[in-house]
C-alpha positions as CSV (number, residue, x, y, z in Angstrom):
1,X,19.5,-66.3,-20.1
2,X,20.0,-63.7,-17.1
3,X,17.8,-65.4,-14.9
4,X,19.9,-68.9,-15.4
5,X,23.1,-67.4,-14.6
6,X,22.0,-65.8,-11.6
7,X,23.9,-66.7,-8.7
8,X,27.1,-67.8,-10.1
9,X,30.2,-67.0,-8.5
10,X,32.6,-65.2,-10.5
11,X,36.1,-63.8,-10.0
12,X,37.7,-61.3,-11.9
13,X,41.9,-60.6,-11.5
14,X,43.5,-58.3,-13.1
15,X,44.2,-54.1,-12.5
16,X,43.8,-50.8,-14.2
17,X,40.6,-50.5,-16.4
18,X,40.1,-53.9,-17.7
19,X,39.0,-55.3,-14.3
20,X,36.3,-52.3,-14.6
21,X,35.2,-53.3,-18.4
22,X,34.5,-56.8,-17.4
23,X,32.9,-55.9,-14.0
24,X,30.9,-53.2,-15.8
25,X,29.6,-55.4,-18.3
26,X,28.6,-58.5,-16.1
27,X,27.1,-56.4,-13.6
28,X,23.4,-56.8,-14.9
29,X,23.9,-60.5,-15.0
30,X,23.0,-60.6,-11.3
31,X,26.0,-63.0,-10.5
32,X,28.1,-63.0,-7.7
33,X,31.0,-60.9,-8.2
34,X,34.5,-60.7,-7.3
35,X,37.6,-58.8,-8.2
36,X,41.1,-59.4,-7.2
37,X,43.0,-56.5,-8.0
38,X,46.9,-56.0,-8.0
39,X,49.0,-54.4,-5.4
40,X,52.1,-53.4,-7.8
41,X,51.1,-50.0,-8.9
42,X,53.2,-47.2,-7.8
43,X,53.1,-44.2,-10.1
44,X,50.9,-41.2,-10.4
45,X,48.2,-41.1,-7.4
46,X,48.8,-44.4,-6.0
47,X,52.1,-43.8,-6.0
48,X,52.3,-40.4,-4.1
49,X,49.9,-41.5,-1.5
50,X,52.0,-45.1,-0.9
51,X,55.0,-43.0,-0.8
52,X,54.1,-40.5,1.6
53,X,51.8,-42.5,3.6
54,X,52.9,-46.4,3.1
55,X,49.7,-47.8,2.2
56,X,48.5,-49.9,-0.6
57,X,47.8,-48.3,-4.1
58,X,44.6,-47.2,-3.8
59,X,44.1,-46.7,-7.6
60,X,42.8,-50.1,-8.9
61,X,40.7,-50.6,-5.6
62,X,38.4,-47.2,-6.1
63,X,37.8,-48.3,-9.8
64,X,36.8,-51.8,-9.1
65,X,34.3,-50.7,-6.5
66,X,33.1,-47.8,-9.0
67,X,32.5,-50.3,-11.4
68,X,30.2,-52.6,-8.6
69,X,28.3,-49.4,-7.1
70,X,24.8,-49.9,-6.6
71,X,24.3,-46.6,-4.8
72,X,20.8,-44.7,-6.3
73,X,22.9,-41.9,-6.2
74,X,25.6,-42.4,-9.1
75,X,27.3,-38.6,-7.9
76,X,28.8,-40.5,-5.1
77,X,30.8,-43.1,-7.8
78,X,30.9,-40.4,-9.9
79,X,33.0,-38.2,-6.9
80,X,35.3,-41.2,-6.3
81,X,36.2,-40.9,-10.0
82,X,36.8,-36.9,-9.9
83,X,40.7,-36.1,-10.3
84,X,41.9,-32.9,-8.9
85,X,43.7,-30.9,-12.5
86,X,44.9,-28.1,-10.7
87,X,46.4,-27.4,-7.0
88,X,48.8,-29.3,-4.7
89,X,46.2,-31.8,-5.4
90,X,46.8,-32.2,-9.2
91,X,46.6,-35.8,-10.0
92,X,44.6,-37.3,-7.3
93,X,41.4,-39.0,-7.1
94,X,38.8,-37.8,-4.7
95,X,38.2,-41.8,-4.3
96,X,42.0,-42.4,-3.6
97,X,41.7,-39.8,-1.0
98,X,39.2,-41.0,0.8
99,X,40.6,-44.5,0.9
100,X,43.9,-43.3,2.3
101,X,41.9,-41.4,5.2
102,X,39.8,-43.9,5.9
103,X,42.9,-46.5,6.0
104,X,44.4,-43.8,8.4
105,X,41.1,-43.7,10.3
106,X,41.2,-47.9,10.7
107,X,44.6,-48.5,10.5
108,X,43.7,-51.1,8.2
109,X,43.5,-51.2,4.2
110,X,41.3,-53.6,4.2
111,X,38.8,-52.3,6.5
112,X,39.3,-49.0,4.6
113,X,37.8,-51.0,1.4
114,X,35.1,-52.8,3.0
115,X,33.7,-49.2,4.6
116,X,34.3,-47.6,1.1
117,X,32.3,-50.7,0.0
118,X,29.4,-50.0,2.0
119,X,29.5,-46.1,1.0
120,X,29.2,-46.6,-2.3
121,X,26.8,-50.4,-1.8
122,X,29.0,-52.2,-3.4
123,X,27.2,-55.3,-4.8
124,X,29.7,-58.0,-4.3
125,X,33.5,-57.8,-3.3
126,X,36.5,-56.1,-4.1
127,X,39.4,-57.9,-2.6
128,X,43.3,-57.0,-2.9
129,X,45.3,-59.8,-3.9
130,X,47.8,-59.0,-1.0
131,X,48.2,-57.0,2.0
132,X,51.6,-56.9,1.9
133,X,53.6,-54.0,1.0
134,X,55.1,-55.2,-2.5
135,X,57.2,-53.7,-5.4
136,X,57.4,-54.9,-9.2
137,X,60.9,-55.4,-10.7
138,X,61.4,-56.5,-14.6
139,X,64.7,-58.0,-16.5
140,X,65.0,-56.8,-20.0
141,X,66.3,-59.5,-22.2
142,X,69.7,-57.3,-22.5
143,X,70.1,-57.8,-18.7
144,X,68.6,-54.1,-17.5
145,X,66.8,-54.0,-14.2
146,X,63.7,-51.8,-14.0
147,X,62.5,-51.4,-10.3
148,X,58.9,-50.1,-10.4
149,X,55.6,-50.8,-12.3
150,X,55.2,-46.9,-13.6
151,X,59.0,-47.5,-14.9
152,X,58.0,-50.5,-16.8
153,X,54.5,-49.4,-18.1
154,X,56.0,-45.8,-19.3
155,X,59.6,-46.8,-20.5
156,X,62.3,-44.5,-20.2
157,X,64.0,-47.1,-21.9
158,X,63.9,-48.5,-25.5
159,X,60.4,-50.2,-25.3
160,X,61.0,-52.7,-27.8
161,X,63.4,-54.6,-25.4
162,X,61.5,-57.9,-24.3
163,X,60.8,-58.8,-20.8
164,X,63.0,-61.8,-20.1
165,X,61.3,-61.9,-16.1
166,X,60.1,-59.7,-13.7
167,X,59.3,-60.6,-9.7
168,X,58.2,-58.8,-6.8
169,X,60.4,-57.5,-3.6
170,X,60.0,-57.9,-0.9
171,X,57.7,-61.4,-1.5
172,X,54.1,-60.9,-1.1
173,X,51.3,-63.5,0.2
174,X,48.1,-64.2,-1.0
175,X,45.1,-62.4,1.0
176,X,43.3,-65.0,2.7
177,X,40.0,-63.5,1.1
178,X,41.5,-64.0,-2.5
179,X,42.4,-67.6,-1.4
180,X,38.6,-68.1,0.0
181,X,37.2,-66.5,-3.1
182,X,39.4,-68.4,-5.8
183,X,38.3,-71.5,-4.2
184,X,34.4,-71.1,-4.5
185,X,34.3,-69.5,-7.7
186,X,32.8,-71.3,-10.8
187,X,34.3,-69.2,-13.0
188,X,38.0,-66.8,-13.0
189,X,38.5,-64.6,-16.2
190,X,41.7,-63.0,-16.5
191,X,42.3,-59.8,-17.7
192,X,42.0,-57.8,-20.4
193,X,45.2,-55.8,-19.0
194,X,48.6,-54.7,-19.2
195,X,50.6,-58.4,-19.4
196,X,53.4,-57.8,-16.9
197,X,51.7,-54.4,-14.7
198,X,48.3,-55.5,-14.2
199,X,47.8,-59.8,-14.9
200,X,50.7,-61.5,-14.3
201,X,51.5,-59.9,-10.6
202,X,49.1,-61.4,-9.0
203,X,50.6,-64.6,-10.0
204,X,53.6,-63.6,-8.3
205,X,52.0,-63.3,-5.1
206,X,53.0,-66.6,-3.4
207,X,50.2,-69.1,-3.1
208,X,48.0,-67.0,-5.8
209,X,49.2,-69.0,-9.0
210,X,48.6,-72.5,-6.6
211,X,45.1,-71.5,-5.7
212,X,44.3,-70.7,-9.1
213,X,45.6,-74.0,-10.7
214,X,43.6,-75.8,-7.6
215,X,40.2,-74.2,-7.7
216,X,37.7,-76.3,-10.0
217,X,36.6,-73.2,-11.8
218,X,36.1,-72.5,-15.6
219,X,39.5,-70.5,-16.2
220,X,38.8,-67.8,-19.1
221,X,41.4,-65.6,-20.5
222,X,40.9,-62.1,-22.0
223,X,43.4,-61.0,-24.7
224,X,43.6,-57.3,-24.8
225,X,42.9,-55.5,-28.1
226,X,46.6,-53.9,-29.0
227,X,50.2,-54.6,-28.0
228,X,51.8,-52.0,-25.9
229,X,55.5,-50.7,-26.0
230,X,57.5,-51.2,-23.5
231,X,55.5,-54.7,-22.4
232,X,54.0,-56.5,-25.0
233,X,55.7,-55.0,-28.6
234,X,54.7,-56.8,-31.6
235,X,53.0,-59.5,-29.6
236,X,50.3,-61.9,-31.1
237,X,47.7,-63.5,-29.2
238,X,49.9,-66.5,-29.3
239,X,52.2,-64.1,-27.5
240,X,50.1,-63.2,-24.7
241,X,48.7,-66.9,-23.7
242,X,52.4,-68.4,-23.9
243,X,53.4,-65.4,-21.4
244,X,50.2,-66.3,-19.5
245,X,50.6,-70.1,-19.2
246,X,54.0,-69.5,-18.2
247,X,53.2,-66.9,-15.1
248,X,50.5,-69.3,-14.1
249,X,51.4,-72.2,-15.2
250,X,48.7,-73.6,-16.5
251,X,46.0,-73.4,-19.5
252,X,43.3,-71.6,-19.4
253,X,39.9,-73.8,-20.1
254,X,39.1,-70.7,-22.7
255,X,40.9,-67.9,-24.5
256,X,38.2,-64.4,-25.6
257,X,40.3,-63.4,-28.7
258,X,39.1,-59.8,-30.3
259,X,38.3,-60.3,-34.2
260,X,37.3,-57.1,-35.2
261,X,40.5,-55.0,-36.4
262,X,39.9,-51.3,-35.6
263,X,39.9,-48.9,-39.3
264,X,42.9,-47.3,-40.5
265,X,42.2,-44.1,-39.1
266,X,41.9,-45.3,-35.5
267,X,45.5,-47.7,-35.8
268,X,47.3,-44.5,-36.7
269,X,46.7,-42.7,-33.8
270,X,47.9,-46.0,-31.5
271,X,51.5,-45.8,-34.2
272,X,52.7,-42.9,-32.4
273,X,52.8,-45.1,-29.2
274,X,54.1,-47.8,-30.9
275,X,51.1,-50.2,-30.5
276,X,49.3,-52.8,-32.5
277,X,46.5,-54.8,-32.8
278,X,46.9,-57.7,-32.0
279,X,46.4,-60.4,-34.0
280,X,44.1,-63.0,-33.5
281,X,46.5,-66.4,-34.7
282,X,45.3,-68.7,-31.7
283,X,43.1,-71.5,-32.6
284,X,41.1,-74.5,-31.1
285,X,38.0,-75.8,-29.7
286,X,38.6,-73.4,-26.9
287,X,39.3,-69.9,-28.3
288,X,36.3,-67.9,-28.7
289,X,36.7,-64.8,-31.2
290,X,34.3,-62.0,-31.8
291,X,33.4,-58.5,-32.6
292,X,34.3,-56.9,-28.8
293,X,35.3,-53.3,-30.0
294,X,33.3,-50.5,-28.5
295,X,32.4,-47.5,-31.0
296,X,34.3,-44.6,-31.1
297,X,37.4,-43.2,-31.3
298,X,39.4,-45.0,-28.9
299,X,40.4,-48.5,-29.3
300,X,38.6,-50.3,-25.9
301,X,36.8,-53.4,-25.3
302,X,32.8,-53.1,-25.1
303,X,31.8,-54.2,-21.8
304,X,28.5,-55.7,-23.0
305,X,29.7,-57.5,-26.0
306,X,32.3,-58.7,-23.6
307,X,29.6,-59.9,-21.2
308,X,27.9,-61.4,-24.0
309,X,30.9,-63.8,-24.7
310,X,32.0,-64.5,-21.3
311,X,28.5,-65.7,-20.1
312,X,27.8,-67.8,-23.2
313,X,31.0,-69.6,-21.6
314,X,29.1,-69.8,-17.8
Protein backbone atom coordinates (compact mmCIF):
# COMPACT_ATOMS: atom_id res chain seq x y z
CA UNK A 1 0.00 0.00 0.00
CA UNK A 2 2.97 2.44 1.01
CA UNK A 3 5.00 1.62 -1.73
CA UNK A 4 2.02 2.50 -4.41
CA UNK A 5 1.40 5.76 -3.00
CA UNK A 6 4.79 6.81 -3.04
CA UNK A 7 5.45 9.88 -4.84
CA UNK A 8 2.10 11.52 -4.79
CA UNK A 9 1.85 15.02 -4.46
CA UNK A 10 -0.09 16.20 -1.63
CA UNK A 11 -1.16 19.55 -0.22
CA UNK A 12 -2.34 20.17 3.12
CA UNK A 13 -4.04 23.97 4.09
CA UNK A 14 -5.21 24.75 7.03
CA UNK A 15 -3.32 26.32 10.63
CA UNK A 16 -2.84 25.56 14.17
CA UNK A 17 -2.41 21.79 15.06
CA UNK A 18 -4.56 20.12 12.58
CA UNK A 19 -2.20 20.91 9.63
CA UNK A 20 0.45 18.96 12.12
CA UNK A 21 -1.98 15.86 12.77
CA UNK A 22 -2.40 15.25 9.11
CA UNK A 23 1.23 16.03 8.19
CA UNK A 24 2.27 13.85 11.15
CA UNK A 25 0.29 10.99 10.16
CA UNK A 26 1.04 10.88 6.29
CA UNK A 27 4.58 11.45 6.82
CA UNK A 28 5.65 7.58 6.60
CA UNK A 29 3.62 7.35 3.44
CA UNK A 30 6.68 8.65 1.62
CA UNK A 31 4.58 11.18 -0.49
CA UNK A 32 5.33 14.45 -1.51
CA UNK A 33 4.25 16.83 0.95
CA UNK A 34 2.99 20.30 1.20
CA UNK A 35 1.46 22.56 3.63
CA UNK A 36 -0.12 25.90 3.08
CA UNK A 37 -0.52 27.48 6.33
CA UNK A 38 -2.44 30.69 7.27
CA UNK A 39 -1.14 34.15 7.74
CA UNK A 40 -4.14 35.50 10.08
CA UNK A 41 -2.91 34.68 13.47
CA UNK A 42 -2.07 37.44 15.76
CA UNK A 43 -2.31 36.52 19.44
CA UNK A 44 -0.02 35.03 21.93
CA UNK A 45 3.59 34.53 20.40
CA UNK A 46 2.82 35.23 16.86
CA UNK A 47 1.29 38.06 17.82
CA UNK A 48 3.98 39.84 20.06
CA UNK A 49 6.65 39.07 17.60
CA UNK A 50 4.35 40.57 14.41
CA UNK A 51 3.65 43.42 16.56
CA UNK A 52 6.89 44.39 17.62
CA UNK A 53 8.74 43.38 14.71
CA UNK A 54 6.10 43.40 11.62
CA UNK A 55 6.64 39.97 10.38
CA UNK A 56 4.46 37.18 9.58
CA UNK A 57 3.11 34.87 12.46
CA UNK A 58 5.53 32.57 12.88
CA UNK A 59 3.39 30.12 14.98
CA UNK A 60 1.74 27.82 12.35
CA UNK A 61 5.02 27.88 10.13
CA UNK A 62 7.43 26.25 13.14
CA UNK A 63 4.71 23.55 13.69
CA UNK A 64 4.22 22.57 10.21
CA UNK A 65 7.99 22.18 9.66
CA UNK A 66 8.15 20.26 13.26
CA UNK A 67 5.74 17.97 12.01
CA UNK A 68 8.04 17.31 8.40
CA UNK A 69 11.51 17.15 10.36
CA UNK A 70 13.61 14.47 9.27
CA UNK A 71 16.60 15.54 11.36
CA UNK A 72 18.34 12.16 13.27
CA UNK A 73 18.43 14.44 15.96
CA UNK A 74 14.61 14.93 17.13
CA UNK A 75 16.15 17.59 20.13
CA UNK A 76 16.44 20.06 17.39
CA UNK A 77 12.27 19.80 16.54
CA UNK A 78 11.96 19.12 19.91
CA UNK A 79 13.80 22.83 20.83
CA UNK A 80 11.61 24.62 18.18
CA UNK A 81 8.64 23.35 20.18
CA UNK A 82 10.06 24.52 23.75
CA UNK A 83 8.05 27.60 25.16
CA UNK A 84 9.67 29.83 27.52
CA UNK A 85 6.94 29.67 31.10
CA UNK A 86 8.81 32.13 32.93
CA UNK A 87 10.90 35.48 32.14
CA UNK A 88 10.32 38.41 29.68
CA UNK A 89 10.19 35.46 27.44
CA UNK A 90 6.97 33.86 28.90
CA UNK A 91 4.99 32.63 26.07
CA UNK A 92 7.33 32.27 23.22
CA UNK A 93 8.59 29.44 21.28
CA UNK A 94 12.24 28.92 20.94
CA UNK A 95 11.12 27.99 17.10
CA UNK A 96 9.24 31.34 16.73
CA UNK A 97 12.35 33.03 17.85
CA UNK A 98 14.56 31.72 15.70
CA UNK A 99 12.34 32.38 12.67
CA UNK A 100 11.96 36.07 13.58
CA UNK A 101 15.96 36.34 13.67
CA UNK A 102 16.49 34.61 10.93
CA UNK A 103 13.73 36.80 8.96
CA UNK A 104 15.71 39.80 10.48
CA UNK A 105 18.94 38.16 9.35
CA UNK A 106 17.43 37.76 5.37
CA UNK A 107 15.05 40.34 5.43
CA UNK A 108 12.82 37.90 3.97
CA UNK A 109 10.08 35.53 5.67
CA UNK A 110 10.27 33.34 3.22
CA UNK A 111 13.90 32.79 3.07
CA UNK A 112 13.71 32.62 6.88
CA UNK A 113 11.46 29.35 6.38
CA UNK A 114 13.31 27.80 3.71
CA UNK A 115 16.75 28.09 6.08
CA UNK A 116 14.62 26.88 9.05
CA UNK A 117 13.66 24.15 6.52
CA UNK A 118 17.04 23.05 5.93
CA UNK A 119 17.98 23.20 9.87
CA UNK A 120 15.57 20.96 10.82
CA UNK A 121 15.66 18.67 6.90
CA UNK A 122 12.49 19.32 6.35
CA UNK A 123 11.17 16.53 3.96
CA UNK A 124 8.98 18.48 1.67
CA UNK A 125 7.64 22.09 1.82
CA UNK A 126 6.16 24.40 4.11
CA UNK A 127 4.73 27.32 2.23
CA UNK A 128 2.76 30.47 3.61
CA UNK A 129 -0.31 31.07 1.82
CA UNK A 130 0.67 34.86 1.58
CA UNK A 131 3.38 37.13 2.08
CA UNK A 132 1.39 39.94 2.68
CA UNK A 133 0.87 41.52 5.90
CA UNK A 134 -2.92 40.65 6.52
CA UNK A 135 -5.45 40.99 9.42
CA UNK A 136 -8.80 38.80 10.13
CA UNK A 137 -12.06 40.77 10.73
CA UNK A 138 -15.57 38.84 11.51
CA UNK A 139 -19.39 40.22 11.48
CA UNK A 140 -21.50 38.64 14.11
CA UNK A 141 -24.93 38.14 12.90
CA UNK A 142 -26.06 41.05 15.38
CA UNK A 143 -23.90 43.46 13.35
CA UNK A 144 -20.60 43.47 15.88
CA UNK A 145 -17.17 43.85 14.26
CA UNK A 146 -14.38 41.75 15.79
CA UNK A 147 -10.94 42.90 14.32
CA UNK A 148 -8.39 40.16 15.08
CA UNK A 149 -8.14 36.28 14.82
CA UNK A 150 -7.16 35.85 18.84
CA UNK A 151 -10.51 38.07 19.36
CA UNK A 152 -12.56 35.77 17.39
CA UNK A 153 -11.02 32.36 18.54
CA UNK A 154 -11.17 33.51 22.43
CA UNK A 155 -14.48 35.64 22.54
CA UNK A 156 -14.87 38.34 24.77
CA UNK A 157 -18.03 38.37 23.42
CA UNK A 158 -21.17 36.12 23.74
CA UNK A 159 -19.75 33.09 21.74
CA UNK A 160 -22.95 31.73 20.67
CA UNK A 161 -23.41 34.72 18.29
CA UNK A 162 -23.04 33.23 14.57
CA UNK A 163 -20.51 34.52 12.18
CA UNK A 164 -22.57 36.17 9.51
CA UNK A 165 -18.89 37.03 7.43
CA UNK A 166 -15.50 37.72 8.09
CA UNK A 167 -12.69 39.11 5.45
CA UNK A 168 -9.21 40.14 5.64
CA UNK A 169 -7.71 43.93 5.67
CA UNK A 170 -5.72 45.11 4.02
CA UNK A 171 -6.34 42.25 0.93
CA UNK A 172 -3.78 39.67 0.73
CA UNK A 173 -2.40 37.71 -2.47
CA UNK A 174 -1.76 34.30 -2.98
CA UNK A 175 2.14 33.21 -2.64
CA UNK A 176 3.19 32.29 -5.93
CA UNK A 177 4.56 28.95 -4.28
CA UNK A 178 1.00 28.04 -2.94
CA UNK A 179 -0.33 28.87 -6.57
CA UNK A 180 2.64 26.41 -8.06
CA UNK A 181 1.91 23.90 -5.48
CA UNK A 182 -2.07 23.83 -5.67
CA UNK A 183 -1.69 23.35 -9.31
CA UNK A 184 0.53 20.08 -9.35
CA UNK A 185 -1.03 18.43 -6.46
CA UNK A 186 -3.06 15.27 -6.86
CA UNK A 187 -4.62 15.57 -3.87
CA UNK A 188 -5.63 18.92 -1.30
CA UNK A 189 -7.23 17.90 2.17
CA UNK A 190 -8.55 20.60 4.12
CA UNK A 191 -8.37 21.02 7.52
CA UNK A 192 -9.28 19.56 10.51
CA UNK A 193 -9.13 23.25 12.03
CA UNK A 194 -10.81 26.07 13.56
CA UNK A 195 -13.58 27.00 10.64
CA UNK A 196 -13.24 30.80 10.38
CA UNK A 197 -9.21 31.16 12.23
CA UNK A 198 -7.44 28.51 10.60
CA UNK A 199 -9.49 27.00 6.99
CA UNK A 200 -11.47 29.46 5.63
CA UNK A 201 -8.65 32.39 5.51
CA UNK A 202 -6.78 31.13 3.19
CA UNK A 203 -9.70 31.26 0.94
CA UNK A 204 -9.80 34.82 1.44
CA UNK A 205 -6.53 35.33 0.10
CA UNK A 206 -7.27 36.50 -3.42
CA UNK A 207 -6.49 34.02 -6.12
CA UNK A 208 -6.34 31.08 -3.37
CA UNK A 209 -10.06 29.94 -3.57
CA UNK A 210 -9.52 30.20 -7.80
CA UNK A 211 -6.52 28.00 -7.80
CA UNK A 212 -8.14 25.60 -5.66
CA UNK A 213 -11.41 25.29 -7.73
CA UNK A 214 -8.88 25.07 -10.91
CA UNK A 215 -6.34 22.50 -9.93
CA UNK A 216 -7.39 18.86 -11.06
CA UNK A 217 -6.73 17.49 -7.63
CA UNK A 218 -8.88 15.07 -5.45
CA UNK A 219 -10.32 17.76 -2.92
CA UNK A 220 -10.78 16.04 0.66
CA UNK A 221 -12.27 17.74 3.59
CA UNK A 222 -11.61 17.06 7.29
CA UNK A 223 -14.38 17.82 9.78
CA UNK A 224 -12.95 18.48 13.09
CA UNK A 225 -14.14 16.37 16.03
CA UNK A 226 -16.17 19.19 18.32
CA UNK A 227 -17.82 22.48 17.77
CA UNK A 228 -16.10 25.45 19.37
CA UNK A 229 -17.71 28.57 21.01
CA UNK A 230 -17.31 31.53 19.71
CA UNK A 231 -16.90 29.89 15.91
CA UNK A 232 -18.73 26.98 15.22
CA UNK A 233 -21.49 26.62 18.34
CA UNK A 234 -23.89 23.86 17.95
CA UNK A 235 -22.66 23.12 14.44
CA UNK A 236 -23.24 19.68 12.65
CA UNK A 237 -21.10 18.38 10.06
CA UNK A 238 -23.66 19.62 7.71
CA UNK A 239 -22.74 22.87 9.33
CA UNK A 240 -19.11 22.89 8.61
CA UNK A 241 -19.26 21.76 4.76
CA UNK A 242 -22.11 24.43 3.97
CA UNK A 243 -19.67 27.08 5.62
CA UNK A 244 -16.85 25.33 3.62
CA UNK A 245 -18.56 25.27 0.20
CA UNK A 246 -19.50 28.61 0.64
CA UNK A 247 -15.77 30.11 1.48
CA UNK A 248 -14.55 28.06 -1.41
CA UNK A 249 -17.04 27.78 -3.42
CA UNK A 250 -17.08 24.66 -4.37
CA UNK A 251 -17.52 20.81 -3.22
CA UNK A 252 -15.21 18.89 -2.05
CA UNK A 253 -14.72 15.44 -4.08
CA UNK A 254 -14.76 13.88 -0.31
CA UNK A 255 -15.88 14.69 3.20
CA UNK A 256 -13.57 12.47 6.43
CA UNK A 257 -16.55 12.65 8.97
CA UNK A 258 -15.42 11.34 12.75
CA UNK A 259 -17.95 8.46 13.93
CA UNK A 260 -16.65 7.64 17.10
CA UNK A 261 -18.43 9.86 19.88
CA UNK A 262 -15.91 10.41 22.80
CA UNK A 263 -17.46 8.82 26.52
CA UNK A 264 -19.34 10.82 28.89
CA UNK A 265 -16.57 11.59 31.00
CA UNK A 266 -14.38 13.11 28.31
CA UNK A 267 -17.63 15.49 26.71
CA UNK A 268 -17.94 16.91 30.16
CA UNK A 269 -14.77 18.37 30.38
CA UNK A 270 -15.24 20.06 26.63
CA UNK A 271 -19.12 21.60 28.44
CA UNK A 272 -17.32 23.97 30.38
CA UNK A 273 -16.01 25.53 27.07
CA UNK A 274 -19.10 25.20 25.55
CA UNK A 275 -18.17 22.59 22.87
CA UNK A 276 -19.69 19.64 21.25
CA UNK A 277 -19.23 16.75 19.21
CA UNK A 278 -20.06 17.13 16.35
CA UNK A 279 -22.39 15.12 14.76
CA UNK A 280 -21.87 13.15 11.91
CA UNK A 281 -25.52 13.88 9.76
CA UNK A 282 -23.69 14.19 6.26
CA UNK A 283 -24.30 11.46 3.87
CA UNK A 284 -23.43 10.14 0.26
CA UNK A 285 -21.22 8.21 -1.89
CA UNK A 286 -18.59 10.64 -0.91
CA UNK A 287 -18.48 11.00 2.90
CA UNK A 288 -16.24 8.66 4.49
CA UNK A 289 -16.86 8.09 8.46
CA UNK A 290 -14.69 6.28 10.84
CA UNK A 291 -13.27 5.62 14.26
CA UNK A 292 -10.37 8.71 14.10
CA UNK A 293 -10.25 9.53 17.91
CA UNK A 294 -6.82 9.11 19.48
CA UNK A 295 -6.88 7.50 23.12
CA UNK A 296 -6.67 9.44 25.98
CA UNK A 297 -7.95 12.14 27.74
CA UNK A 298 -8.23 14.77 25.27
CA UNK A 299 -10.53 14.80 22.46
CA UNK A 300 -7.98 14.94 19.19
CA UNK A 301 -7.88 13.26 15.91
CA UNK A 302 -5.24 10.18 15.60
CA UNK A 303 -2.89 11.08 13.05
CA UNK A 304 -2.49 7.43 11.80
CA UNK A 305 -6.10 6.46 11.76
CA UNK A 306 -6.36 9.70 9.93
CA UNK A 307 -3.73 8.67 7.49
CA UNK A 308 -5.32 5.53 7.16
CA UNK A 309 -8.55 7.18 5.67
CA UNK A 310 -7.09 9.79 3.72
CA UNK A 311 -4.78 7.43 1.61
CA UNK A 312 -7.48 4.83 1.02
CA UNK A 313 -8.93 8.01 -0.83
CA UNK A 314 -5.29 8.47 -2.92
Amino acid sequence: MRNSLKGNRVVVIGGGTGVFTVLSGLRPYSLNLSAIVSMSDDGGSSGVLRDEFGILPPGDIRRAMVALSRHPNKMLAQLFSYRFSEGKLAGHSFGNLILTALERSFGSFEKAVKEASKMLQVEGEVIPVTLDNTRLYAELENGTVIRGETNIDIPRHDGKLKIKKIWLDPEAKINPNAKRAIASADVIVMGPGDLYTSIIPNFLVAGMSEAIRESKAKKIYVCNLMTKYGETHKFTALDFVRKLEEGLKVKPDYIILNNKKPTKKMLEKYREEEAGFVVPDAYGPNVIKADLLRSGTLIRHDPKKLAKALTGLL
